[in-house]
N, C-alpha and C positions, 0 to 999 in steps of 0.2 A: 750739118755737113759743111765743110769748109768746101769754099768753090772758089777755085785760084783763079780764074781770069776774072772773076769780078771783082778781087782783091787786088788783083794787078790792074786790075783798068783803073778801078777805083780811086786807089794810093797814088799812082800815074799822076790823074787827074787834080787827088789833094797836094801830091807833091809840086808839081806845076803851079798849083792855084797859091801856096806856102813857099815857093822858092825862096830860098836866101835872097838869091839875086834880088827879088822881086822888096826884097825887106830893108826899103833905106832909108825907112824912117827913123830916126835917134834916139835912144832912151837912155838919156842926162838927163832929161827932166824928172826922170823918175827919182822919187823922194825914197825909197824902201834902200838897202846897201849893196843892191845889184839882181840880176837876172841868176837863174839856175837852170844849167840843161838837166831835161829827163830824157834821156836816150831812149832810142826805141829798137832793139833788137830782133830777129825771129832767127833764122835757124844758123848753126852753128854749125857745119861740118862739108862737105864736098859734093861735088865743083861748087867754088866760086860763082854766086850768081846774085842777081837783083834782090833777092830776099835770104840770102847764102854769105856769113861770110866763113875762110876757113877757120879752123884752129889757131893756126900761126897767125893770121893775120888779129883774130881778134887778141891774141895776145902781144902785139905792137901795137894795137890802140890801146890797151892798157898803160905800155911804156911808154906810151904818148903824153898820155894822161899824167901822168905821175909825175912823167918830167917836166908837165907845164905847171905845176903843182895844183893838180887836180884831187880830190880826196871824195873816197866813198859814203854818201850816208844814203839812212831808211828811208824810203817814199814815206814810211809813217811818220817819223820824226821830222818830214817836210812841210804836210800837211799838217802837223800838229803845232807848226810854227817852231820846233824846237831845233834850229839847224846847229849844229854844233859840229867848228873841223878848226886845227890849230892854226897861230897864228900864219897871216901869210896864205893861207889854204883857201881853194876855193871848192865849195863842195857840187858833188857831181852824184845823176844818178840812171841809175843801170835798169833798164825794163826788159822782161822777156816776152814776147805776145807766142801764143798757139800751141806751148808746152810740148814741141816737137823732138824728135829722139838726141839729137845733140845737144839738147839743151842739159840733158841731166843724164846719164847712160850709167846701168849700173854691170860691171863685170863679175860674174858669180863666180867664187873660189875655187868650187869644187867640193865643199865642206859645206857649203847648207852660208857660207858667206858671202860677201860683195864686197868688192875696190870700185873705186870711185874713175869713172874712165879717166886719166889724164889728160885726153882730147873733147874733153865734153865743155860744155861754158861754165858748169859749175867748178869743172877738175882745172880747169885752165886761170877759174877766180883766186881756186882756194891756193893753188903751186904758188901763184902770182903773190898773194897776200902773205905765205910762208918767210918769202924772201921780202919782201917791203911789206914791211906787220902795219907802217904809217898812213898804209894808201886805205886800209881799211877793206874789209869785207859785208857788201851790201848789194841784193840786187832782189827784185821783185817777178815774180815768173807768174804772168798771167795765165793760167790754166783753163784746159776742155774736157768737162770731165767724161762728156759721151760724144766726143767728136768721133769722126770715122779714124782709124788709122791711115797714117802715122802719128796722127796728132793729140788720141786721149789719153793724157797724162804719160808725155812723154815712147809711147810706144812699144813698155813690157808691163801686162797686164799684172805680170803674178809681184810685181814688185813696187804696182802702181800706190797702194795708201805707204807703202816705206818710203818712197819717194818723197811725199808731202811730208810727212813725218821727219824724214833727214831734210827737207828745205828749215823748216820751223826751226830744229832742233840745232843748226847750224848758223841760227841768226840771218837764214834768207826769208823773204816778205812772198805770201800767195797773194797773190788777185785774182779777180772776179773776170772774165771775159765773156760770161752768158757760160749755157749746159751744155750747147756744142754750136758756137760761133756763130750765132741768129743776128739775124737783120730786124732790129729792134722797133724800125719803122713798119714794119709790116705783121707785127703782131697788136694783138689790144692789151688795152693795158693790165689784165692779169694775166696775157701770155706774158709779157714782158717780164711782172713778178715771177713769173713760173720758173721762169730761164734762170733769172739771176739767185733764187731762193736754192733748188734744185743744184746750180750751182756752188752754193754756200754748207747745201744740206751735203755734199757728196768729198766735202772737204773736212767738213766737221767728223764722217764717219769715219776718218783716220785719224784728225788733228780734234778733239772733243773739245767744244770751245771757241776755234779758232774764228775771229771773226776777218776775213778779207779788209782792209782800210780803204781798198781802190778799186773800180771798174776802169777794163781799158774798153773802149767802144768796139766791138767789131765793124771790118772797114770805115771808121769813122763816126757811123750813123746814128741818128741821136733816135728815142721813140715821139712820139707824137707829144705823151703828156712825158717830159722832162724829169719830174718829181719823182717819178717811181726809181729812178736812178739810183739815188740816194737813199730813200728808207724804202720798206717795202716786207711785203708777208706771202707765202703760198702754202697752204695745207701744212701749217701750225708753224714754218720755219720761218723765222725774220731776219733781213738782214741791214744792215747801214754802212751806208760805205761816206769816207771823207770828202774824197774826189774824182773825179771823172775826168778821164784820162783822152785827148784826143790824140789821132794816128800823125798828127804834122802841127807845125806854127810856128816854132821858133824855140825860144829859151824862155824859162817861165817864170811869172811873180811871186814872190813869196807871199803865203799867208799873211796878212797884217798889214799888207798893203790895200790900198783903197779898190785899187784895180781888181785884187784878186777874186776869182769866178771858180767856186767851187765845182761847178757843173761845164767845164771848161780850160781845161790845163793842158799847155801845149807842149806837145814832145818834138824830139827833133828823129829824122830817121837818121839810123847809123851807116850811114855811106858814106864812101869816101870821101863824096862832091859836100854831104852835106856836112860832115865834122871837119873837113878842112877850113870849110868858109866859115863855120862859127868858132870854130881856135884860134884862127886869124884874126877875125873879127876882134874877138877878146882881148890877143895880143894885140893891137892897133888901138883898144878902146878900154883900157885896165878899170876906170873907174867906173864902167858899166859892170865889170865884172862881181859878181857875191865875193866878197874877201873875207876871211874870219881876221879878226881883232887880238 
């Protein structure tokens, strides 16, 4: 069960401890072709609040984007070290944590069909990517597969594995978030496997196959024995994930850098405070920024 004020205290608290502000330390010395944000998104629809942003507005951080020449790739092809965006471009990427109902909303036809809400984060990706085909279409939607509602898989049960099915099918990435939002420190370590397998098992029984590349940590917390993060087994399902995904930090190293900490990959949250001061940033500091060649 997702339990929001310890999510909000929580993230509060990471966010404080992660402030930009707090971040001024330089990274010229860095030898790798620059830093990459992984945004970290949650819900998509109304009122406007602290973990809320609207339609509209998430579609002018898009135009934001685009116009700083910012470009969409896969968390997989991050991790996989394959980063690829045209010249000039810098690549950018998109997270969804808690699979809640704006994130993906399917409107039923009336015929046994479904539209794609145009107010939803995916209907607002894909309108956006129709009209600028260059920005690219990419985002990762960390899923619950037995969280309480609103939050398991998006919040229309009868439509729930087409959902996962139309992300895949659509060239969007699932992740891993635990079987419904567990506090990984307070399990052992084959609770821990349980959560994240069960997880994996509950995705494959729509998408057959489908392996996650990423865990995002719920609120942040890591489990005791680290390891299981990464590989791991429960009642015959296995899973492997690339990377491990934290709720705050900054902009992240790529793959192939000396630094880089698979168990350890820092996002940025999508607020206003916080993508203003790292666009800035980037503007003011170009050759920190990931450039493509």
């Amino acid at each position: 069960m997702i339990r929001i004020r310890k999510i909000v205290i929580f993230s509060l608290l990471v966010g404080c401890l992660f402030s930009p502000l707090l971040q001024a330390a330089p990274l010229a010395h860095l030898t790798h072709p620059g830093k990459v944000m992984i945004l970290e998104y949650h819900k998509i629809d109304y009122p406007e609040g602290r973990w809320t942003l609207t339609p509209e507005n998430f579609r002018k951080d898009l135009q934001r984007f685009y116009e700083k020449g910012y470009q969409l790739i896969r968390l997989g092809d991050f991790l996989e070290n394959r980063i690829r965006v045209g010249k000039g471009k810098t690549p950018l990427i998109l997270t969804f944590d808690d699979s809640s109902p704006g994130q993906l909303r399917f409107l039923p036809d009336g015929k046994g069909g479904y539209s794609v809400d145009p107010n939803c984060a995916v209907g607002v990706l894909e309108s956006f990517y129709a009209v600028h085909p260059d920005f690219g279409l990419a985002a990762t939607f960390f899923v619950l597969p037995a969280a309480d509602p609103p939050n398991r898989l998006f919040n229309q049960p009868e439509y729930a594995q087409e959902k996962l099915r139309y992300l895949v099918r659509k060239g969007f990435e699932i992740g891993n978030h635990t079987y419904w939002h567990a506090t990984l420190s307070k399990l052992s370590p084959e609770g821990g496997q349980r959560q994240l397998a069960l997880a994996v098992k509950a995705v494959q029984e729509a998408v057959p196959g489908y392996s996650p590349a990423a865990i995002a940590l719920p609120l942040g917390i890591y489990p005791k024995d680290t390891s299981l993060l990464l590989k791991g087994s429960y009642d015959g399902v296995s899973y492997s994930h690339s990377g491990v995904l934290m709720v705050a930090g900054g902009p992240a190293i790529p793959p192939g850098h000396p630094s880089f900490d698979p168990l350890r990959i820092p996002r940025i949250q999508a607020t206003e405070q916080e993508l203003t001061y790292w666009l800035r940033y980037f503007d003011r500091h170009p050759e920190e920024r990931y450039t493509g060649g």
